[in-house]
C-alpha positions in Angstrom: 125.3 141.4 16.2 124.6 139.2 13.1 127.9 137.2 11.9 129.7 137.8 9.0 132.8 138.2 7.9 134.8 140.3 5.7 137.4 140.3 3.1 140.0 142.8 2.5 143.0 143.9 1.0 146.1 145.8 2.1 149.9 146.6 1.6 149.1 147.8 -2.1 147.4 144.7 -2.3 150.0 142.3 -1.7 148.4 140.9 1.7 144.7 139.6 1.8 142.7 139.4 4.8 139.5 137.6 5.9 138.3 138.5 9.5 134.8 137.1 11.1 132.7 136.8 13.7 130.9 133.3 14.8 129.5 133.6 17.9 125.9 132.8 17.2 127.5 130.4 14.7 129.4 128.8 17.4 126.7 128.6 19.6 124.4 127.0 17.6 127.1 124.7 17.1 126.8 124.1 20.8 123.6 123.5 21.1 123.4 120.9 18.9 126.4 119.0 19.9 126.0 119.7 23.4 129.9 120.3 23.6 131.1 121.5 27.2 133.3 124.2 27.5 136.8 122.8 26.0 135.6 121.5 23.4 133.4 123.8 22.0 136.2 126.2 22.1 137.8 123.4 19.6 135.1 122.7 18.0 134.2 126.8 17.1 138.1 127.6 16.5 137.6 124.9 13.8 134.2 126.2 12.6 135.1 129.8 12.0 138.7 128.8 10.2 136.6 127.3 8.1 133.7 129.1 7.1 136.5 132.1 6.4 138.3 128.9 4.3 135.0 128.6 2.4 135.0 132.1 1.7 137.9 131.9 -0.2 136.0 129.8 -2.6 133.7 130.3 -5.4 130.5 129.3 -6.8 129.0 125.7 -5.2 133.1 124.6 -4.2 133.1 123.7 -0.8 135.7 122.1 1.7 136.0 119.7 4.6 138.6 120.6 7.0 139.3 117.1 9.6 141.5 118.0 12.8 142.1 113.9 14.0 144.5 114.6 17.1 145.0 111.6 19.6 143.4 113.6 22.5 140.0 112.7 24.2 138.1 114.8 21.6 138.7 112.3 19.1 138.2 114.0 15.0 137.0 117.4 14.6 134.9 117.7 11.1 133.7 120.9 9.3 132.4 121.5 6.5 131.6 124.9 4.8 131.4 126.8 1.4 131.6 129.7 -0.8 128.2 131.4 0.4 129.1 131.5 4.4 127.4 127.8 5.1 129.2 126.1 7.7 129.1 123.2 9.8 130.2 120.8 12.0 130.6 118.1 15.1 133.3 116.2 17.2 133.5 112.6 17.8 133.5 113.4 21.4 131.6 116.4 22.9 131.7 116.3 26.6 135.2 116.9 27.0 136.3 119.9 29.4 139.4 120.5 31.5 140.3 123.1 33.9 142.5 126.4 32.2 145.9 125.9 31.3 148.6 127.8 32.9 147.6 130.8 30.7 144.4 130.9 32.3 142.7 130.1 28.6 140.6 126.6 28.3 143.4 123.6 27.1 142.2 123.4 23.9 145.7 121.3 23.4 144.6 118.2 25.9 141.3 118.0 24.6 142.3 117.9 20.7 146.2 116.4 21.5 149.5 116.8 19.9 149.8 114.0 17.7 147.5 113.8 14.3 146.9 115.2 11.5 145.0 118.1 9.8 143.7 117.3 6.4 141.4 119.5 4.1 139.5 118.2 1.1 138.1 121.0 -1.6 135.2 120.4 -3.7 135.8 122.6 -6.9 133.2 120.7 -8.8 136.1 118.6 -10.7 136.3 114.6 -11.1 139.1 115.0 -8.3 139.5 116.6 -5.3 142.6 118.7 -4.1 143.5 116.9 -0.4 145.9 118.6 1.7 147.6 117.0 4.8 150.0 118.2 8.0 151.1 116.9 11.0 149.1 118.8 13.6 152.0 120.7 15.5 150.3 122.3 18.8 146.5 121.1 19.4 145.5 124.7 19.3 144.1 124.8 16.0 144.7 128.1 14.8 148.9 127.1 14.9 147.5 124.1 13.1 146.2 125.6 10.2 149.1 128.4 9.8 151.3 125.0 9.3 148.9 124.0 6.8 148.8 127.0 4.8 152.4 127.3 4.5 153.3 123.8 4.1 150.0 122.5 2.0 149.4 125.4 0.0 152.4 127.1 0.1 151.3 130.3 1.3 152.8 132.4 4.3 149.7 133.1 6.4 148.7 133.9 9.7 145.5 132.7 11.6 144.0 133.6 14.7 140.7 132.0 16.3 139.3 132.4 19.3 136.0 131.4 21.6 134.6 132.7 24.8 133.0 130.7 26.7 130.0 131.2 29.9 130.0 129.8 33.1 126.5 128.1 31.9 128.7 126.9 28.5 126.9 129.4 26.5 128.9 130.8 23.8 129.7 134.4 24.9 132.1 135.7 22.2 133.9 133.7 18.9 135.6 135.0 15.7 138.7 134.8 13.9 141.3 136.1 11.2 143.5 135.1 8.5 146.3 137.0 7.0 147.7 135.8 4.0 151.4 137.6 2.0 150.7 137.3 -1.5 154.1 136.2 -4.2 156.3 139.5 -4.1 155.9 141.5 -1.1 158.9 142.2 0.2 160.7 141.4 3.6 159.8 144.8 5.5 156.0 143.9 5.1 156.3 140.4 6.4 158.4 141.9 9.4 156.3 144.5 9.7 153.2 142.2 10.1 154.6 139.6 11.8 155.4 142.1 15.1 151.2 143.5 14.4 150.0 140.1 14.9 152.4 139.5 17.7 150.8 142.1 19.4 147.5 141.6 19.2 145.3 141.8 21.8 143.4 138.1 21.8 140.6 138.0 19.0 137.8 136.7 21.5 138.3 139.8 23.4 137.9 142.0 21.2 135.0 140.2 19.5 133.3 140.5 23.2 134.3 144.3 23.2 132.0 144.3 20.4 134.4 145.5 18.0 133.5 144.4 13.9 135.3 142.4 11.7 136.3 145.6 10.2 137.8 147.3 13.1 139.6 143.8 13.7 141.3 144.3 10.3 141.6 148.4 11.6 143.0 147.8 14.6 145.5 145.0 13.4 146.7 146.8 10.5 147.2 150.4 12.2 147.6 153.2 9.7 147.8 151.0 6.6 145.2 151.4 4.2 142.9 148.4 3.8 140.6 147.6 0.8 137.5 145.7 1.8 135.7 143.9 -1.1 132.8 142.0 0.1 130.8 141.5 3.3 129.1 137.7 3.7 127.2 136.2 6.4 127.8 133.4 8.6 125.7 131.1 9.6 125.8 127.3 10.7 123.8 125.6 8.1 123.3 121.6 7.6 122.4 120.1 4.3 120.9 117.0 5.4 116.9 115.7 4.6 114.6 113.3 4.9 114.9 112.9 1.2 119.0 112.6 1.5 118.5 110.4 4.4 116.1 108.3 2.3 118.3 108.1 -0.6 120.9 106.5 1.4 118.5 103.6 2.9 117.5 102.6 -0.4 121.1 102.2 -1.3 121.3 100.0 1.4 119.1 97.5 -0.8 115.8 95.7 -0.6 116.6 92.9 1.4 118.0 95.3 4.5 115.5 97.7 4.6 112.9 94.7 4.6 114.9 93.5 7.7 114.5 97.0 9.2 110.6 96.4 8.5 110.7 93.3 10.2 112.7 93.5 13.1 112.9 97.0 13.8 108.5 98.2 13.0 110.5 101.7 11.2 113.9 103.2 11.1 115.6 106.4 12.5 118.6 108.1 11.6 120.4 111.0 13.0 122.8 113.6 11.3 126.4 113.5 12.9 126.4 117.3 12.2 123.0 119.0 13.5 121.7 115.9 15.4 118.2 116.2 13.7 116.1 112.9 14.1 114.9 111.4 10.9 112.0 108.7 11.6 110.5 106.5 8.9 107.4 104.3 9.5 106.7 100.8 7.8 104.7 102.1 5.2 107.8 104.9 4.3 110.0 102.4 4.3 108.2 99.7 1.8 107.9 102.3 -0.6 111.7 103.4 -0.4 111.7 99.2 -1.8 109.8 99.7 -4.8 
């Protein structure tokens, strides 16, 4: 199954919804990071909050979301935007721990309890709108429900979730997020906070094969739900050569003549995708002129 990830309406419109499925996502993730098991369940929990972020956008606005926790992980950074783009790496990826006492992979010790979450959005203005929290559990999804309600001001729940294989594989990984809109009364906030406390575990169900629909189905029981618009997900990196050469020629002549000199060339890697970017002599004396 392709990801995507939908966005709905229900409650009379007075709660939205945005569920998704990431596991190929994820996974390519993975394999570009190399992440072992605990941390790619941090580092796809992250990605999929997100890209369904990035859907709440419009037009070229995009947003970097940075979980910096002091645990061996180190920061977390994503970046996605309004057209289902996301992407993203960890300053450490070969962290991995046995399961917690829940039998679940400790995303808590890898990320840790103490740090911050900040997100910065792009809406194509001179200035960017930065919001910051304390992290409060490690487990990312807890994380960014603090950050909606306390940075933006809006009661919302999340859920993310990854399965992982015995071979580190990415077997199943998707998420929601539930947001009450000004107005709705106290019965449909009590009503959906005992649906999400209820819910079976997202990653399960994503490995059950169910859609991000019949997510939204089965956590909403009999309510009616509007859904407005369907939108792939896929990790997607926005680096190039060209990119990558703009920034050595910022560096200025008399560096990149050093890099001639001592160096025979130059190579630069993304921190997101990993791809390898080599320049020769010759590429590099005419980044110079």
């Amino acid at each position: 199954m392709k990801d995507y990830l939908v966005k709905a309406t229900t409650y009379q419109g007075m709660v939205r919804a945005y569920a998704a499925t990431t596991t190929n996502t994820v996974e390519e993730a993975r394999r570009r990071q190399d992440t072992w098991a605990t941390a790619s369940a941090a580092l796809g929990r992250t990605l999929t909050i997100s890209a369904m972020m990035g859907a709440m956008l419009k037009g070229e606005d995009s947003i970097t979301v940075k979980v910096e926790g002091d645990g061996p992980m180190g920061a977390i950074v994503a970046d996605a935007n309004a057209k289902g783009h996301v992407r993203g790496y960890t300053a450490n990826a070969h962290v991995d721990f046995d399961l917690n006492e829940k039998g679940k992979l400790d995303v808590t010790r890898a990320v840790g309890k103490n740090g911050r979450l900040s997100v910065i959005k792009d809406m194509g203005l001179k200035d960017y709108f930065t919001g910051e929290v304390p992290i409060v559990s490690g487990e990312i999804s807890e994380d960014f429900t603090y950050y909606f309600a306390n940075s933006e001001q809006i009661p919302s729940a999340v859920g993310a979730g990854v399965l992982v294989n015995p071979d580190h594989t990415i077997l199943a990984a998707g998420g929601f997020i539930v947001q009450v809109m000004p107005g709705a009364d106290e019965e449909i906030i009590t009503r959906l906070e005992e649906q999400i406390q209820s819910f079976p575990a997202i990653s399960a169900l994503i490995q059950e094969g169910n859609t991000p629909e019949q997510i939204l189905q089965r956590l909403f029981g009999d309510e009616e739900i509007k859904f407005h618009e369907q939108m792939p997900v896929e990790f997607r990196c926005k680096c190039s050569k060209e990119r990558v050469a703009n920034a050595i020629i910022g560096l200025g002549q008399e560096e990149i003549q050093n890099m001639i000199d001592e160096d025979h060339g130059a190579e630069a890697s993304c921190h997101f995708c990993n791809e390898k970017y080599h320049f020769t002599e010759e590429e590099l004396e005419e980044l110079k002129q």
